[in-house]
C-alpha positions, -999 to 999 in steps of 0.1 A, spaced: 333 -872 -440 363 -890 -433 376 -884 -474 366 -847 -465 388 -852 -436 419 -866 -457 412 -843 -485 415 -812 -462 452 -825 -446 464 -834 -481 458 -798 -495 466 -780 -461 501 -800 -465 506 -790 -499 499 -754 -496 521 -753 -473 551 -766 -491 538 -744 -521 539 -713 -498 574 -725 -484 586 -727 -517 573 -695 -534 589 -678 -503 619 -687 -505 619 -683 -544 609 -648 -539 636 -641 -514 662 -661 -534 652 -641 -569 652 -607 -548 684 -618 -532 704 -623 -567 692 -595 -584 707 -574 -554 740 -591 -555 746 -588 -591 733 -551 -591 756 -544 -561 785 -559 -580 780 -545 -616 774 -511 -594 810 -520 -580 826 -524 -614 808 -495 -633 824 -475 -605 856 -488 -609 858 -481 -648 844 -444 -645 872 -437 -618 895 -456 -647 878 -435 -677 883 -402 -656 922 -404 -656 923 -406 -692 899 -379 -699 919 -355 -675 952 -363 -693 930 -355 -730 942 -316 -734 913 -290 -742 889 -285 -759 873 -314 -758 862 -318 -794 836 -348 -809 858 -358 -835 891 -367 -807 867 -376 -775 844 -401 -792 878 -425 -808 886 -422 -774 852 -428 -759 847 -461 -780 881 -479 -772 874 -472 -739 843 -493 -742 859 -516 -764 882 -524 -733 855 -524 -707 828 -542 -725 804 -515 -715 786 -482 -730 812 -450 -722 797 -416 -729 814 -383 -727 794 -350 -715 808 -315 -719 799 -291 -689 771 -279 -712 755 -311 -714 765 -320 -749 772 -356 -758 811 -357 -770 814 -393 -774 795 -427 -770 807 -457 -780 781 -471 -792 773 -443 -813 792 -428 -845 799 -392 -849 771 -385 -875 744 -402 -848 759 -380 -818 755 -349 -833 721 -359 -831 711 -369 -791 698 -347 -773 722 -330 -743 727 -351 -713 724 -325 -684 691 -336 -670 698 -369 -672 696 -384 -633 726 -395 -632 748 -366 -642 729 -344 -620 739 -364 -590 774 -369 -606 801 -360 -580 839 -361 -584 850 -386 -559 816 -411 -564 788 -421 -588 758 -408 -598 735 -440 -605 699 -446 -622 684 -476 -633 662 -467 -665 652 -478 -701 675 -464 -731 654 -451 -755 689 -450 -777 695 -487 -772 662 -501 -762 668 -521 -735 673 -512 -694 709 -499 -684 724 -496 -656 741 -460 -657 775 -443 -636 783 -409 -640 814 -391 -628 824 -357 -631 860 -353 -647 877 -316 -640 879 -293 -613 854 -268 -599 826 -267 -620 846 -295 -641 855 -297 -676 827 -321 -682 811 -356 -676 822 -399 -681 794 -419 -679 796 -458 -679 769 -480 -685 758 -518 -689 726 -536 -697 709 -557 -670 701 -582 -693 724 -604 -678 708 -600 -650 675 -610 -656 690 -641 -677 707 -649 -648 674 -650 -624 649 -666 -653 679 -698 -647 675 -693 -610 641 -696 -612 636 -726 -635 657 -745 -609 633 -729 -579 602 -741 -602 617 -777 -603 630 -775 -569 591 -767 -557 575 -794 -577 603 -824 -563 589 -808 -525 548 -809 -535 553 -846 -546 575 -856 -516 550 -835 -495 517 -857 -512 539 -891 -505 545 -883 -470 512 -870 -464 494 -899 -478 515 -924 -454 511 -903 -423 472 -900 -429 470 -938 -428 492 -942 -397 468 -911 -377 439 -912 -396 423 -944 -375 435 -929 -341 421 -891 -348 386 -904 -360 382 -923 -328 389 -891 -312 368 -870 -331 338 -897 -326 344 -893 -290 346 -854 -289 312 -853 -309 292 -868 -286 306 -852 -261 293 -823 -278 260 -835 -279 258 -836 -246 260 -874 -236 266 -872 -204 300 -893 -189 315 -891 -226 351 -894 -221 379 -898 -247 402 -927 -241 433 -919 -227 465 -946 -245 502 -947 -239 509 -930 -274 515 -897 -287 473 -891 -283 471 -899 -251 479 -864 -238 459 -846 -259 429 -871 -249 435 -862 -214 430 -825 -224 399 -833 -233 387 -851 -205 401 -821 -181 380 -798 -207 349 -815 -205 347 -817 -170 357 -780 -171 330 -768 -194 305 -793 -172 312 -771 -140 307 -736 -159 278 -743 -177 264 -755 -145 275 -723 -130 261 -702 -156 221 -719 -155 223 -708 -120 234 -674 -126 207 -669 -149 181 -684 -137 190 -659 -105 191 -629 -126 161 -637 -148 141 -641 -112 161 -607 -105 152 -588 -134 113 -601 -134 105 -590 -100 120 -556 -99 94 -529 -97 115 -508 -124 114 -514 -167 145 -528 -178 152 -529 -215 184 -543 -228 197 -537 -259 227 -549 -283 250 -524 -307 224 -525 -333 195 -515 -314 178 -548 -313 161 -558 -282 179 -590 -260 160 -590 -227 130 -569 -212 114 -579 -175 71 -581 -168 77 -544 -157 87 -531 -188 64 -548 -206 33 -536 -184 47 -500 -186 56 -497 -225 29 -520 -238 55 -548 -253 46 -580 -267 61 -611 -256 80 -613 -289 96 -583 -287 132 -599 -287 153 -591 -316 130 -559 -329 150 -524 -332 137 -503 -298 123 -479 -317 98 -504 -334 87 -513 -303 87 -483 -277 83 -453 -300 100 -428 -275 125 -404 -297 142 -396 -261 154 -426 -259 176 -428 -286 196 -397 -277 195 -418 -246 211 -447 -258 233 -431 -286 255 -419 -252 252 -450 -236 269 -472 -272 299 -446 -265 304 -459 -233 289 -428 -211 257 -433 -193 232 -406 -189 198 -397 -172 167 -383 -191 130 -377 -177 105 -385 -202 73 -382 -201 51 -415 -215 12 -413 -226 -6 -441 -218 -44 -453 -213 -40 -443 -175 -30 -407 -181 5 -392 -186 34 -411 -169 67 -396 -162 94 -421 -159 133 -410 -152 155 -437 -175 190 -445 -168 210 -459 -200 244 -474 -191 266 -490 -217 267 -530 -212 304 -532 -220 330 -521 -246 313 -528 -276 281 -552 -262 245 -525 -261 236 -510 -233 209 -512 -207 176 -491 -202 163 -486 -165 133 -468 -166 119 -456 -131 82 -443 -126 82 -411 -109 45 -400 -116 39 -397 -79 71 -381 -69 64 -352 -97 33 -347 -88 41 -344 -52 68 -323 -63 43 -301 -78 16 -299 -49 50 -287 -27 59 -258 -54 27 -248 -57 20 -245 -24 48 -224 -12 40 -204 -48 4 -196 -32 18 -190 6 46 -165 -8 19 -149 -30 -16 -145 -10 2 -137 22 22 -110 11 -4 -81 11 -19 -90 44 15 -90 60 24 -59 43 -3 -44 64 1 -57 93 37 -47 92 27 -10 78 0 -7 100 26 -18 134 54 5 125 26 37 123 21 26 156 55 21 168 64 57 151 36 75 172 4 72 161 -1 47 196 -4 79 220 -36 84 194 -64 65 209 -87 74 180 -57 66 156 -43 35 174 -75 19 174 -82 23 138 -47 6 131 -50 -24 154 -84 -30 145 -68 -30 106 -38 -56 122 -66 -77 137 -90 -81 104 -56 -89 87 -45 -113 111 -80 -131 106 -74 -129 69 -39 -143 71 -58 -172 92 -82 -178 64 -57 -176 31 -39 -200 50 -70 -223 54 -79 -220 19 -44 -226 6 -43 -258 27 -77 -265 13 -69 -260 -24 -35 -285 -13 -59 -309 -4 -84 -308 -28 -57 -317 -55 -43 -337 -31 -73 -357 -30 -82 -355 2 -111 -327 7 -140 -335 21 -169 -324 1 -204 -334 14 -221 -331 -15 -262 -332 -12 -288 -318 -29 -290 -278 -21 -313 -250 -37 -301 -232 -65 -325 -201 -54 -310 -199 -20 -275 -201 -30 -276 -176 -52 -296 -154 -27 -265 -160 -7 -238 -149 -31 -262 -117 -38 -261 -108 -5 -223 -110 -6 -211 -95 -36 -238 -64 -29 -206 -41 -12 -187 -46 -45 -219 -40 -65 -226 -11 -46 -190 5 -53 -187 0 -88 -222 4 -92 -226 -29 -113 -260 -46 -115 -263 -80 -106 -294 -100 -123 -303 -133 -108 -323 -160 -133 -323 -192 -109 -359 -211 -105 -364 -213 -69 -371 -253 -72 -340 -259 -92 -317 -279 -69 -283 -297 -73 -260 -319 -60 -231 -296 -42 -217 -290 -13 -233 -259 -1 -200 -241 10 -177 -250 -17 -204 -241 -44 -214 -209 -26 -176 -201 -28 -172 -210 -66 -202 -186 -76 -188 -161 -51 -154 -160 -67 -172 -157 -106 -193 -130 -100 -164 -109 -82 -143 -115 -110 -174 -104 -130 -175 -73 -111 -141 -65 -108 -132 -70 -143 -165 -56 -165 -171 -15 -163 -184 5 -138 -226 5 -143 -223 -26 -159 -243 -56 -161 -235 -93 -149 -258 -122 -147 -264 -151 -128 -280 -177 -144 -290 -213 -142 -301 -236 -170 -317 -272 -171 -299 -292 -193 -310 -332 -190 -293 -345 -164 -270 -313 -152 -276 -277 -145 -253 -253 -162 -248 -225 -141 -235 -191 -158 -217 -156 -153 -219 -132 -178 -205 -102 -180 -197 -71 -199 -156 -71 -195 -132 -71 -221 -136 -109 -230 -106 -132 -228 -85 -144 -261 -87 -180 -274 -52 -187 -267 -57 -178 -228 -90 -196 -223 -79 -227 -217 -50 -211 -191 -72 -190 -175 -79 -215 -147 -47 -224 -138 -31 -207 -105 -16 -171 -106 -21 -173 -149 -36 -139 -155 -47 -124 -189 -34 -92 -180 -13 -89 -147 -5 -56 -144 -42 -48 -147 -54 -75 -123 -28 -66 -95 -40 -33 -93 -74 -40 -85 -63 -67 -58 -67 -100 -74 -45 -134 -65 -50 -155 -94 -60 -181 -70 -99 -172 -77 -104 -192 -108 -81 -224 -94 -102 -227 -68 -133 -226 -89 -122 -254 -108 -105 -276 -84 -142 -275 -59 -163 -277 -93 -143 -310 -99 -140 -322 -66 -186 -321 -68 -178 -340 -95 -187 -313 -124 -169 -296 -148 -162 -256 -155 -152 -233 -183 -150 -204 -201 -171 -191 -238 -165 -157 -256 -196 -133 -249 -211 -115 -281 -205 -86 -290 -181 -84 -252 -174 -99 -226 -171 -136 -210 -196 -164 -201 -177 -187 -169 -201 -219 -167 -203 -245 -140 -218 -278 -144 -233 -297 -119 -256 -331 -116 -293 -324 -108 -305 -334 -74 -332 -359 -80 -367 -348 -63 -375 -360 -30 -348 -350 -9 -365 -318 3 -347 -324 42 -313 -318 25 -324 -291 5 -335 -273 39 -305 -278 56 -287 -271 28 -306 -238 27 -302 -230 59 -264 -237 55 -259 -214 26 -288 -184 37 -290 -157 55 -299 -164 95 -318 -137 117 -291 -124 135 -272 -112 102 -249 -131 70 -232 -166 70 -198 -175 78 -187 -173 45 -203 -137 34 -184 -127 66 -155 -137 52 -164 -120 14 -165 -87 41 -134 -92 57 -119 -92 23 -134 -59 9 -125 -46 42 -90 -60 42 -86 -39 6 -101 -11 21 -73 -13 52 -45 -19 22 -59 18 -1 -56 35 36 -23 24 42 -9 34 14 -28 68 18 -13 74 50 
């Protein structure tokens, strides 16, 4: 460790002075090859200005055989290459050329530095000579007037210049090696003098490290004492935050486990860093959940829309909808970005029992809106007739209020069966279930459905053994066989047939309706019992239905604790079932009063047919209204 130690200064010392001297040979090298370029520039310029004056005095034409002579004692006298360009571009004279080899180059015009020629300064490139194979340095000046007479370029190899950096940098190379070895001597000398002092420091600082508590560096009168003292302010410093830190967590964690909502928190790649008991209970996660991508663990393709806003730094709200063991959960989750760059968080709120409230409230004020707007409609027709005359009518008027006051009493009882239907799926009907006659419930709903029976001239068979009895609640299962055979009635042809019929099966009784209608598809069957779905609206608003009927079947047949549903009939119509839990056999009280209850009494029908009546005579108001 402590060779590592000495190893690691020695080299860092070294690459320093390496780097030190590499930059500065690379600035020196760069900086010489600029001056000399700047000054051979300088004097190329000088000699084409020089070269021009001659030229101009030279009368014309310029031939090869005068301009070259001239060309190479021009050169001669400069020690540098002088060419001479006509206008055209045509070499007329190189000193370093004879007159049989200029004849032969190729024209100058496109050459750089003719093309940026001008008459008072240089045109300059810096390029290999294919001629002389070697870099030049070129300088061409345009020598005339106007469109001038021609061209004096001046050039010189920059071999003297590299020559003259290769020295530089031999002396740069010896320069660097003299500074390495001074740099190892003095190295090696000042390791010894520090070397004892820092290891007792570093000791120190390692345990402290570790941990150990009242660890302290000593603090000495020398050049280490101050940074010793840093370290003992640091320590006590990092003592004090960690401290701080526990407690803040600790106060979180107790935070996070107790809150009634699911909190998932996540890092940039997705991986799981914290979850509380709620989350886990809700979304089914283990205990090592830490450090798994979210969507190993809570397979809810929501969420990662979810938290692909929240890594951009937005937060949004989504309501998704969770299957678990207990039935269908809907949570509302919150993802919020943790910081620039640092995951985000998932808060995940259960809001099962605010939805479904939600839904009880819509529903309701669906069903208000919808049952009670006939029944007002004729109360209001009915009270205008009267207003507009037909009051000073006694025969008239009492026609019409009797048709306000059956209304009224029907507005009185959609309400209480609204209310009821709230409360059924609210949980909170009371059904007094006991065992009741088959026979003399079906008696009952004969009795009741014989108007409409009568009027479409439909035939109702009854198949029900008179001993066969269930466990019901004689009103609510009086209303659900009322409310299937109507629909039977109403919805199979006039002359038709529809059966009632009960079968034994075990331990239940599957009660039936069957009629002739026009059957329901497969796709609608399993709708059919929902409120206001109808097969074919049109066709059932015109002959007076709600689409409450069926709801209500289902939500008493399940509040007995059976089950209902719908079969294709061959070769037409529909079979609605009911099934109910057999009453076992020695109740025969309950069956009485339950009898009693559902049957017909001396004086005339039940409550309940009374109220079938009030509805067929409630219709009957709405065709006259309309009529008049």
């Amino acid at each position: 460790m402590n060779l590592g130690f000495r190893a690691k200064f020695f080299i860092f010392t070294v690459l320093i002075v390496v780097a030190v001297d590499l930059a500065a040979g690379i600035y020196l090298q760069w900086k010489l090859r600029v001056d000399q370029e700047e000054r051979i520039e300088a004097e190329l310029s000088r000699h084409a200005r020089a070269a021009r004056q001659l030229l101009e005095a030279e009368p014309m034409p310029w031939e090869p055989a005068r301009i070259d002579p001239l060309a190479d004692r021009l050169g001669e006298a400069i020690d540098a290459r002088v060419t001479v360009i006509a206008a055209s571009g045509r070499v007329l004279g190189d000193s370093k050329l004879g007159l049989a080899e200029i004849a032969e180059v190729e024209d100058h015009d496109n050459r750089p530095e003719v093309v940026e020629a001008q008459t008072d300064a240089c045109g300059l490139s810096r390029r290999h000579s294919e001629t002389l194979d070697t870099d030049m340095l070129y300088c061409a000046m345009i020598v005339g007037e106007g469109e001038g007479e021609g061209y004096v370029r001046v050039a010189t190899p920059l071999q003297a210049v590299d020559e003259s950096v290769a020295r530089l940098r031999v002396l740069l190379v010896a320069a660097g090696l003299l500074a390495v070895a001074l740099a190892i001597g003095v190295g090696l000398l000042v390791s010894r003098l520090m070397y004892g002092r820092l290891n007792a420091m570093m000791e120190a600082a390692r345990a402290m490290a570790e941990g150990k508590a009242g660890q302290r560096l000593p603090v000495s009168a020398d050049e280490f004492g101050g940074l010793a003292g840093s370290f003992n302010r640091v320590s006590e410093e990092l003592a004090r935050t960690v401290k701080e830190l526990a407690t803040e967590r600790d106060l979180l964690e107790a935070v996070l486990q107790s809150m009634d909502e699911a909190v998932l928190a996540v890092d940039v790649e997705r991986r799981i860093i914290a979850v509380n008991r709620s989350a886990r209970e809700l979304l089914n996660i283990s205990r090592h959940a830490r450090g798994r991508l979210l969507l190993e663990v809570v397979r809810i393709p929501q969420l990662s829309e979810a938290l692909d806003t929240a890594l951009q730094g937005e937060s949004r709200s989504i309501d998704v909808s969770l299957e678990t063991s207990a039935g269908v959960r809907h949570l509302l989750v919150r993802a919020t970005p943790r910081g620039e760059g640092s995951g985000a968080v998932l808060v995940m709120h259960d809001v099962s029992e605010i939805r479904r409230l939600e839904t009880v409230r819509r529903d309701f004020v669906a069903n208000v809106s919808h049952e009670l707007r006939t029944p007002v409609s004729i109360i209001q027709a009915n009270t205008e007739t009267l207003l507009s005359g037909a009051i000073e009518q006694p025969d008239q008027a009492r026609r019409f209020l009797d048709a306000v006051r059956r209304n009224a009493e029907r507005l009185g009882q959609l309400i209480s069966d609204l209310l009821d239907i709230s409360r059924i799926e609210a949980g909170k009907y009371k059904i007094d279930a006991r065992p009741i006659s088959l026979g003399s419930a079906a008696r009952s709903v004969n009795k009741a459905v014989s108007e409409a029976c009568r009027r479409r001239g439909v035939m109702l068979e009854v198949e029900v053994d008179p001993e066969l009895r269930v466990r019901a609640d004689p009103g609510a299962l009086e209303q659900v066989l009322v409310n299937l055979v109507e629909n039977a009635i109403k919805y199979g042809p006039e002359g038709g047939l529809v059966e009632l019929i009960a079968i034994e099966q075990g331990a239940v009784v599957r009660i039936e309706v069957r009629d002739e209608g026009p059957g329901i598809a497969p796709d609608h069957r399993r709708r059919v019992f929902e409120r206001f779905y109808r097969v074919d609206p049109g066709r059932s608003r015109g002959m007076g239905g709600t689409g409450l009927g069926l709801a209500i079947v289902k939500n008493l047949t399940e509040a007995m604790g059976g089950d209902v549903g719908v079969d294709p009939r061959e070769p037409t119509g529909s079979v609605f079932w009911v099934r109910l839990s057999k009453a076992s056999g020695e109740d025969s009280r309950a069956d009485e009063d339950a009898s009693e209850g559902a049957g017909v009494s001396a004086g005339g029908v039940s409550g309940d047919v009374q109220e079938v009546a009030l509805r067929e005579i409630a219709r009957a108001d709405l065709r006259d209204a309309a009529e008049l």
